[in-house]
LUMSE-663825 format. One record per atom (N, C-alpha, C): atom name; y negated, x negated, z negated. Coordinates in nm, 3 decimals, m for minus. Atoms other than C-alpha are relative to their C-alpha. Example, Ala and Ser with C-alpha at 12.3 -4.5 7.8 and 13.67 -1.06 7.14 Angstrom:
BEGIN
  zaba    north     east       up
     N    0.119   m0.089    0.000
    CA    0.450   m1.230   m0.780
     C   m0.120   m0.090    0.000
     N    0.119    0.082    0.006
    CA    0.106   m1.367   m0.714
     C   m0.109    0.077   m0.073
end
This chain:
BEGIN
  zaba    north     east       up
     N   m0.099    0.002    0.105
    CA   m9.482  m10.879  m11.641
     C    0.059   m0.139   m0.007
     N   m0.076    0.133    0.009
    CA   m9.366  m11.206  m11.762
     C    0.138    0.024   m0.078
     N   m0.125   m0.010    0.048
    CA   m9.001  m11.270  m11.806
     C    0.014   m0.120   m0.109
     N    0.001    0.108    0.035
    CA   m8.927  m11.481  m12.098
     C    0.100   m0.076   m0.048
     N   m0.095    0.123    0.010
    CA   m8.729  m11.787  m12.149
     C    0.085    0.013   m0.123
     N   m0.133   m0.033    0.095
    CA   m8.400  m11.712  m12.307
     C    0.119   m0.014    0.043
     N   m0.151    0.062   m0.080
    CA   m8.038  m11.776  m12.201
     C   m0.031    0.047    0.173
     N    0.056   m0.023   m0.153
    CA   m8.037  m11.744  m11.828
     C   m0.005    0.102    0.058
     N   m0.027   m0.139   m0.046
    CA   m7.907  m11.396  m11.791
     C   m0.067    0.102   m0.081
     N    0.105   m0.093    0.091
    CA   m8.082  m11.214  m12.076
     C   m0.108    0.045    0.108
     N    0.110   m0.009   m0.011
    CA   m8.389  m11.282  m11.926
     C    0.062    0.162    0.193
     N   m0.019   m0.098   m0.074
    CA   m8.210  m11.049  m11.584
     C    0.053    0.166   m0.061
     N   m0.019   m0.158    0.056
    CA   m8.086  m10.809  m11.809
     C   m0.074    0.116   m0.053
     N    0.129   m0.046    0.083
    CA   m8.411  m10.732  m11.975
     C   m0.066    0.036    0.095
     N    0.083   m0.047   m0.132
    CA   m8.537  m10.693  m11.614
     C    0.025    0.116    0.054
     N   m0.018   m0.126   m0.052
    CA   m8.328  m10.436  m11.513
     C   m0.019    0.113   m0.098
     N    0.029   m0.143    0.126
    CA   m8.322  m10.220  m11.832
     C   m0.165    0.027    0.037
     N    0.158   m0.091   m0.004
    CA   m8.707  m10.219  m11.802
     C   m0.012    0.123    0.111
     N    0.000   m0.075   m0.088
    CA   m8.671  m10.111  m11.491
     C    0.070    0.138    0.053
     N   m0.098   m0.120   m0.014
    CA   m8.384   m9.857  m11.500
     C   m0.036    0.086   m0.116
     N    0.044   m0.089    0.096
    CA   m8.527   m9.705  m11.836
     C   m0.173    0.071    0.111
     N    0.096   m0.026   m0.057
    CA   m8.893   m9.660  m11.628
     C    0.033    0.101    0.115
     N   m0.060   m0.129   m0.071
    CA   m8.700   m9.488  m11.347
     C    0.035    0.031    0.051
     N   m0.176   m0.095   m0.063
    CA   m8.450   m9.232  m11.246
     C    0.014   m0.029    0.146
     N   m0.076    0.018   m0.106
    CA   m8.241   m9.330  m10.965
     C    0.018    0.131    0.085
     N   m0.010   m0.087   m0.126
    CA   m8.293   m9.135  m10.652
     C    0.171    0.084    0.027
     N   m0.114   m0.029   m0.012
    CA   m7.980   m8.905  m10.547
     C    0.042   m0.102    0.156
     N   m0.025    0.080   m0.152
    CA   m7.978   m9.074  m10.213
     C    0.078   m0.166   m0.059
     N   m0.018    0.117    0.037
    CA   m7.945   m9.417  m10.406
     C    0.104   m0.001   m0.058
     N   m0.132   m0.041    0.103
    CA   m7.664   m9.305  m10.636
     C    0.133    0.042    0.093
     N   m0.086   m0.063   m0.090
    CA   m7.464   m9.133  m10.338
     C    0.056   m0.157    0.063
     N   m0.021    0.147   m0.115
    CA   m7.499   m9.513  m10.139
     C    0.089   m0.091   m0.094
     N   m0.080    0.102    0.124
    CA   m7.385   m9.705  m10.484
     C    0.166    0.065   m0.044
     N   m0.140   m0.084   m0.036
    CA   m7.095   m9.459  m10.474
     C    0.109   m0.031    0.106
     N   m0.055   m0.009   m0.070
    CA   m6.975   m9.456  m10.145
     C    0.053   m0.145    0.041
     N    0.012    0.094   m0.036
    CA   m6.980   m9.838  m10.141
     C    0.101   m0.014   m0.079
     N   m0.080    0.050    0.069
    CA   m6.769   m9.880  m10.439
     C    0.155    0.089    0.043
     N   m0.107   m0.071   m0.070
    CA   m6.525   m9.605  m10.265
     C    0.081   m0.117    0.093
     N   m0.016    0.038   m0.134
    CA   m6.510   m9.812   m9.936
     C    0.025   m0.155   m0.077
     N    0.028    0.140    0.000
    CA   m6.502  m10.184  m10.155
     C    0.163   m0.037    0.012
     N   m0.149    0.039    0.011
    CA   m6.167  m10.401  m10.097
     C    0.068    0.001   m0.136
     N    0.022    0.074    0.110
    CA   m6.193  m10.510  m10.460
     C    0.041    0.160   m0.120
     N   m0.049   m0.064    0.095
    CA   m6.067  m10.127  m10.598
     C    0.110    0.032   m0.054
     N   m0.167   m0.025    0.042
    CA   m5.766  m10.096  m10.783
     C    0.076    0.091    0.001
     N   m0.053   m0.076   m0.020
    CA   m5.679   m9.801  m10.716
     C    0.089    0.030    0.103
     N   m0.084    0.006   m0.104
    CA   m5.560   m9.871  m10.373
     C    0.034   m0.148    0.023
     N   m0.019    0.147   m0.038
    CA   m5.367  m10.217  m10.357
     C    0.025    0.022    0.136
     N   m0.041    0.060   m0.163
    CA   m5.306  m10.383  m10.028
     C    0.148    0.038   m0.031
     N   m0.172   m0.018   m0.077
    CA   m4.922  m10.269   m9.832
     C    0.038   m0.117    0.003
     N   m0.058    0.091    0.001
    CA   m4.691  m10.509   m9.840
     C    0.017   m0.104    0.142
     N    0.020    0.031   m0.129
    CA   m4.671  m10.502   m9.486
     C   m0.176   m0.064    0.074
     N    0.181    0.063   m0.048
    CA   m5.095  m10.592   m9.454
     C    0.025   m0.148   m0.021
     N    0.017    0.106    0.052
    CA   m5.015  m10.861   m9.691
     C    0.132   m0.100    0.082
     N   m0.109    0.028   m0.062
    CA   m4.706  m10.983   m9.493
     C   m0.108   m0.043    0.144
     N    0.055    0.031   m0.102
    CA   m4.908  m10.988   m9.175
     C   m0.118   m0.098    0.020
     N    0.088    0.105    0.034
    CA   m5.213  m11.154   m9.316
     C    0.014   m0.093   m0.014
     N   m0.049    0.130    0.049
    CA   m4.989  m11.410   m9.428
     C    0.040   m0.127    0.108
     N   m0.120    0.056   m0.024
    CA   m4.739  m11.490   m9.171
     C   m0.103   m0.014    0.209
     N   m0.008   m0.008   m0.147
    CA   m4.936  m11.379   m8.841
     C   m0.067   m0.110    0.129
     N    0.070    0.111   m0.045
    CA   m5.172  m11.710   m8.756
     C    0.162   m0.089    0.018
     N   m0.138    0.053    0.013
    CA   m4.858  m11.923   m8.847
     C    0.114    0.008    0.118
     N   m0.096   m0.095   m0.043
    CA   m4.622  m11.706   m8.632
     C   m0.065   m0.023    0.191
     N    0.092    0.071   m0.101
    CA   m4.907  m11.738   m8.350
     C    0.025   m0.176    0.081
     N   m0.012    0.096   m0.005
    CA   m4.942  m12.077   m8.355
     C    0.137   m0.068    0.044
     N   m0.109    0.111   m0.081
    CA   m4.564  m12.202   m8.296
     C    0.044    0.080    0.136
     N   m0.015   m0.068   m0.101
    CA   m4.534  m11.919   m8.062
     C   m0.085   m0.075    0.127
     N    0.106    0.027   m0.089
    CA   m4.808  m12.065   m7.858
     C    0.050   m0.193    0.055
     N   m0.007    0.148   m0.030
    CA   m4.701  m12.414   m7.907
     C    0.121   m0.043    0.100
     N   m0.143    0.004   m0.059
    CA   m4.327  m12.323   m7.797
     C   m0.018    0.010    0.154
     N    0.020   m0.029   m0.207
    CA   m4.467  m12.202   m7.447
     C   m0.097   m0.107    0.018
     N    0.048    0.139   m0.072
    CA   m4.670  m12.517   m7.399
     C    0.091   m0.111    0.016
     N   m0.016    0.124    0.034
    CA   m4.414  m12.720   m7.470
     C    0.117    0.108    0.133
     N   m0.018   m0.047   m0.108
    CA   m4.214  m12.487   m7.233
     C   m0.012   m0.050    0.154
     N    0.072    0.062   m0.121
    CA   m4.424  m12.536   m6.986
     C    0.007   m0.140    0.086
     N   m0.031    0.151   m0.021
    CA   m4.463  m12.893   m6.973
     C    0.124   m0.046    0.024
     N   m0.147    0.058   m0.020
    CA   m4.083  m12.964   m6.971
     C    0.076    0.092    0.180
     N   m0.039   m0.104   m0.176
    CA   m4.014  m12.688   m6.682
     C   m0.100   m0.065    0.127
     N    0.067    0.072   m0.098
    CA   m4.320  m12.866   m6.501
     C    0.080   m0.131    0.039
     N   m0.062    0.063   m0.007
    CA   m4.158  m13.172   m6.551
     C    0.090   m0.056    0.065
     N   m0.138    0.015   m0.057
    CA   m3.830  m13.107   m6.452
     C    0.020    0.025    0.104
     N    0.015   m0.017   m0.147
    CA   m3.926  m12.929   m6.128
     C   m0.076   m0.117    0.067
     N    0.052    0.091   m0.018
    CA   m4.163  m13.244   m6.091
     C    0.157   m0.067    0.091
     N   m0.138    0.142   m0.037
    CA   m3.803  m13.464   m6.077
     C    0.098    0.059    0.111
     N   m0.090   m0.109   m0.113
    CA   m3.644  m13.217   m5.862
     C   m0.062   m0.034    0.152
     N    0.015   m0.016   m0.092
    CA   m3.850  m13.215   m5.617
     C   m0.030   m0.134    0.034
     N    0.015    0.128   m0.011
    CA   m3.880  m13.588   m5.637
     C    0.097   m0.064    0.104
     N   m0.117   m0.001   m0.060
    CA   m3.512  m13.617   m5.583
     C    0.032    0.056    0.168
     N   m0.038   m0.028   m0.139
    CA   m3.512  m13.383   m5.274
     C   m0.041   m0.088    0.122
     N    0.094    0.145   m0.064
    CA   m3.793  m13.624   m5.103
     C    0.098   m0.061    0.027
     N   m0.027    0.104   m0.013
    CA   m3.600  m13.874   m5.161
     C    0.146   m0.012    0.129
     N   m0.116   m0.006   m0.088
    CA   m3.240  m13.747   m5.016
     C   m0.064    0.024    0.139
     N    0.051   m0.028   m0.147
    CA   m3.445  m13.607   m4.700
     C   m0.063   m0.124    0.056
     N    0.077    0.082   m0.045
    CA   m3.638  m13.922   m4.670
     C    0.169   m0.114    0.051
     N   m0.068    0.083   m0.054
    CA   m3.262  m14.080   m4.679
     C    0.076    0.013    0.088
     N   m0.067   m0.051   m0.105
    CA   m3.121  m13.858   m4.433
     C   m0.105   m0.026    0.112
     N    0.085    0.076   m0.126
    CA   m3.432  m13.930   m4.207
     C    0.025   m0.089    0.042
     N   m0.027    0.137   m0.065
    CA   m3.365  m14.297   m4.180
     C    0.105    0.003    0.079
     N   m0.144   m0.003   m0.079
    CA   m3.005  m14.227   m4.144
     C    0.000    0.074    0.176
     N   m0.023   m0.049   m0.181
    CA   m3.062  m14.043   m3.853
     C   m0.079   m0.026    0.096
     N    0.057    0.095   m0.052
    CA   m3.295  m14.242   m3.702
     C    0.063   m0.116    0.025
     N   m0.026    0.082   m0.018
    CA   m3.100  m14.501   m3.728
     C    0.129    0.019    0.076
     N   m0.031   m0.047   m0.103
    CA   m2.818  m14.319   m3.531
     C   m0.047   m0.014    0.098
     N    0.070    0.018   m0.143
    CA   m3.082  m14.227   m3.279
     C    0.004   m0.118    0.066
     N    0.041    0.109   m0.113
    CA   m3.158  m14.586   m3.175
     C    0.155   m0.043    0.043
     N   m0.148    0.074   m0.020
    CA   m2.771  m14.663   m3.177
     C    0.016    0.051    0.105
     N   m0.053   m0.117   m0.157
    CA   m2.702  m14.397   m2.909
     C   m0.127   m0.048    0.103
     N    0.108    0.039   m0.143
    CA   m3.046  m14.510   m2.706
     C    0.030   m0.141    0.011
     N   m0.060    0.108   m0.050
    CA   m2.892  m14.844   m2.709
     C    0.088    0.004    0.062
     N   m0.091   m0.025   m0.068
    CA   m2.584  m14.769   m2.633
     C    0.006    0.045    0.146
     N    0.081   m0.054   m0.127
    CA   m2.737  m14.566   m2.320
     C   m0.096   m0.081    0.116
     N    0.052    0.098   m0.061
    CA   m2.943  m14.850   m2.235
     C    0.085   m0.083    0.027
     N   m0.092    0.101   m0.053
    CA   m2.651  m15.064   m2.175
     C    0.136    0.066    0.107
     N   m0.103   m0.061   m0.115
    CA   m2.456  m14.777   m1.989
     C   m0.083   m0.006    0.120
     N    0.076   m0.015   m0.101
    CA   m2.745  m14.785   m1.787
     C   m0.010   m0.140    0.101
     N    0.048    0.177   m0.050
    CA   m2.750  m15.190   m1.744
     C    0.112    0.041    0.099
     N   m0.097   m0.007   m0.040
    CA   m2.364  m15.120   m1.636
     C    0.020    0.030    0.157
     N    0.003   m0.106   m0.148
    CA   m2.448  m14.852   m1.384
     C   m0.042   m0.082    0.109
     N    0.040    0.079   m0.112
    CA   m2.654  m15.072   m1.222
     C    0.052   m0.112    0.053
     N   m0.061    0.071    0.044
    CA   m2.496  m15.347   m1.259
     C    0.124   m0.013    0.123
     N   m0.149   m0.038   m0.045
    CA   m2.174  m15.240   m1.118
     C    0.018    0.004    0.192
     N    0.058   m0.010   m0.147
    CA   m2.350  m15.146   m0.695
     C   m0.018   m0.151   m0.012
     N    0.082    0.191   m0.014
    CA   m2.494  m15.517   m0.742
     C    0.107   m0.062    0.071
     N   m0.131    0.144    0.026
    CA   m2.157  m15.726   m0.815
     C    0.061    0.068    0.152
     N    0.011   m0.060   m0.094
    CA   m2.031  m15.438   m0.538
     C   m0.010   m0.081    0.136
     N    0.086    0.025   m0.107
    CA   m2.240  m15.555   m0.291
     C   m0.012   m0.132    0.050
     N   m0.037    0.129   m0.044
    CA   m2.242  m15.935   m0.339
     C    0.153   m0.035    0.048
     N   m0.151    0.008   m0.060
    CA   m1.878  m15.872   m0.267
     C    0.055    0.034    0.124
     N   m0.010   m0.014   m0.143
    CA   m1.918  m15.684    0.045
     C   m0.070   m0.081    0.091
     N    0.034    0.033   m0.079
    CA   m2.167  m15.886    0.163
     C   m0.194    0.066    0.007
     N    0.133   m0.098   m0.082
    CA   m2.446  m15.599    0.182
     C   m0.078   m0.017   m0.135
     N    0.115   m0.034    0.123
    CA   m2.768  m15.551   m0.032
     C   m0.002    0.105   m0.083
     N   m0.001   m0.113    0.117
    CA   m2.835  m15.313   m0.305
     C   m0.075    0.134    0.074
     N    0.109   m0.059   m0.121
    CA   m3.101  m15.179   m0.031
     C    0.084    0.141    0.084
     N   m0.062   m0.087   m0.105
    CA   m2.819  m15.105    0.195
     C    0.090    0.152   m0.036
     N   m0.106   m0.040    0.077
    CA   m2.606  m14.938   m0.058
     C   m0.096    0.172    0.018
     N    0.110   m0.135   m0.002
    CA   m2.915  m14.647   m0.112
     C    0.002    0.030    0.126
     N    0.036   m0.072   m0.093
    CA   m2.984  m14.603    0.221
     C    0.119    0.107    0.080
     N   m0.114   m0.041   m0.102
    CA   m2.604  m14.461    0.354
     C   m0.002    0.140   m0.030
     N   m0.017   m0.156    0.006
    CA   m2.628  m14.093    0.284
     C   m0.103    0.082    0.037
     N    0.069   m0.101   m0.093
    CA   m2.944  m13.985    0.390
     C   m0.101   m0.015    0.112
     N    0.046    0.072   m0.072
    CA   m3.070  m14.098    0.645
     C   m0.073   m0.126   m0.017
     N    0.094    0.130   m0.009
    CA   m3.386  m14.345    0.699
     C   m0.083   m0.019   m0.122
     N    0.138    0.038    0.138
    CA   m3.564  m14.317    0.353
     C    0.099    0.001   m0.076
end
């Protein structure tokens, strides 16, 4: 069958008439072309809820800053515990020194009560006369 050259759609319209005059549409086929135009978005009989169209509209949108708000959340609470715990470091690192630097004051200090101690039998001793020797040996016997 040749189709022939005439506006662009004629020539489909002339295709199907041949074909739909030649022959009758199955019930099976008629039931499917039915149930399709039941089920299509596109019928007017049932518009879209206000509420579909509300949700369709608003819910990417709505998504989106929701999503953005808790990243940005995030990041600032990371952040801020970041500086926090920066800060604590830092006071503990300045209470370390500090008390380190106590410590050696008092082991100095200790080291010079100690020079004293000794110190003190010596001068003692060049005053009596006797050695530092003699000084140890008077309480218990020979060692």
């Amino acid at each position: 069958m040749m189709i022939p050259r005439t506006a662009p759609g004629s020539a489909l319209r002339t295709l199907t008439r041949a074909t739909t005059r030649n022959t009758k549409p199955s019930p099976r086929t008629y039931l499917q072309v039915q149930s399709l135009r039941q089920n299509s978005s596109s019928s007017p009989s049932n518009p879209p809820s206000a509420t579909g169209v509300f949700y369709k509209t608003f819910t990417r949108p709505v998504a989106k800053c929701l999503l953005t708000a808790l990243f940005v959340y995030q990041v600032i609470y990371w952040g801020w515990s970041k500086l926090e715990v920066d800060e604590i470091k830092e006071e503990r690192q300045a209470e370390i020194t500090k008390l380190e630097a106590q410590v050696r004051a008092l082991q100095l200090q200790r080291e010079k009560e100690k020079e004293k101690e000794t110190e003190a039998p010596a001068s003692v001793a060049l005053n009596t006369g006797a050695s530092p020797d003699s000084q140890k040996k008077k309480g218990w016997g020979w060692w």
